[in-house]
N, C-alpha and C positions, 0 to 999 in steps of 0.2 A: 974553800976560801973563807976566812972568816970576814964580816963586817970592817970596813976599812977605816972605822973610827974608834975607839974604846969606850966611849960613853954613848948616848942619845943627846943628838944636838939638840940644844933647847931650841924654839919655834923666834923668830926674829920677826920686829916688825920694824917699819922703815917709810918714810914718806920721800919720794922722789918727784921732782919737778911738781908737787903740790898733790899727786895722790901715793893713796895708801897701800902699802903693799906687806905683804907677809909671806912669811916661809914656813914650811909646818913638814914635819914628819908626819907620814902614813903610818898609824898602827901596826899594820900586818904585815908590808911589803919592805919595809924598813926604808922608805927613800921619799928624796926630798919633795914639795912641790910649792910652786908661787902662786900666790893670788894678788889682784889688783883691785882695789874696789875704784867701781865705776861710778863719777856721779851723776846725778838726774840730770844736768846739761851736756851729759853726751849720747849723742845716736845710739852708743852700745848700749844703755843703759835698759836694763828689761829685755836683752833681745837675747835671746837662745842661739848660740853656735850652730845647734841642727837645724836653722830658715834656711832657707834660699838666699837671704840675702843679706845674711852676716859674711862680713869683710875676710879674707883669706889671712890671718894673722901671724906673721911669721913669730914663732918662735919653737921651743925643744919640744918635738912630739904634737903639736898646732892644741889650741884652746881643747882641755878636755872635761872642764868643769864651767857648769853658772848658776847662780842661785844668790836667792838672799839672804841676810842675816837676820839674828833676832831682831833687828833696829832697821830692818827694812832698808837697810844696803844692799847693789847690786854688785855681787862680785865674778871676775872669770878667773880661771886661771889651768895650769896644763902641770903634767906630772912627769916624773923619770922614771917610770915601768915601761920603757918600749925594748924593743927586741935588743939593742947596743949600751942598754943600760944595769947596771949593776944591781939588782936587790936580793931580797929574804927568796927569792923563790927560783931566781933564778942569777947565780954568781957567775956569770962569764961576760957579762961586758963593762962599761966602764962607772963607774962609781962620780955621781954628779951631784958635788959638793956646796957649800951654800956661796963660794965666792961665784959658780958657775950660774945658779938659780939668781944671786942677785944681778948680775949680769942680761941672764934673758929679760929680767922684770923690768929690767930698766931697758931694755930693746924693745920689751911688749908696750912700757907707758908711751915711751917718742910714739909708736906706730897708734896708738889709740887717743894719742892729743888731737891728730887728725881729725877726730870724730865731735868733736867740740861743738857744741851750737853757738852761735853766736849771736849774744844780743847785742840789740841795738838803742 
């Protein structure tokens, strides 16, 4: 099966409900993934996926990325290399395109506004 697009989608960046989100192709797997960056007024912010007591985050394949950036942003976000998914390595399951990714990103921000401090 060949790739189910003709070009390399370019990388999309997008803000929802006031945070930042991006989409990016992986190099080598050829498939999509989101990130959200977190900001310092929320719980998530700095917290590693693999604690004990980071929140169960539904979204495609659960959180499989965190880290900062050069600017000292914290971002999460999750990829489409699971077993029901389409890539460079493995073409039998389904090919999860960016209206699909922006989709999760915006299920992943509602579920992480949650995490909000609130000042007072």
């Amino acid at each position: 099966m060949i790739r189910p697009w003709n070009e390399v989608p370019e990388d999309e960046k997008f803000t929802y409900k006031g945070y930042k989100c991006e989409i990016w192709e992986h190099p080598t797997f050829k498939i999509l993934c989101g990130y959200v960056m977190i900001p310092k007024n929320n719980k998530l912010f700095g917290k590693d996926y693999m604690d004990n007591d980071f929140p169960n985050l539904d979204v495609h394949g659960g959180i499989t990325y965190v880290d900062y950036d050069q600017e000292n942003n914290w971002w999460i976000g999750f990829d489409c290399n699971h077993l029901d998914d389409y890539s460079a390595i493995s073409p039998f399951g389904t090919y999860k395109d960016k209206n699909f990714i922006t989709n999760e990103l915006k299920k992943l921000v509602d579920q992480v506004l949650k995490y909000e401090k609130i000042s007072c």
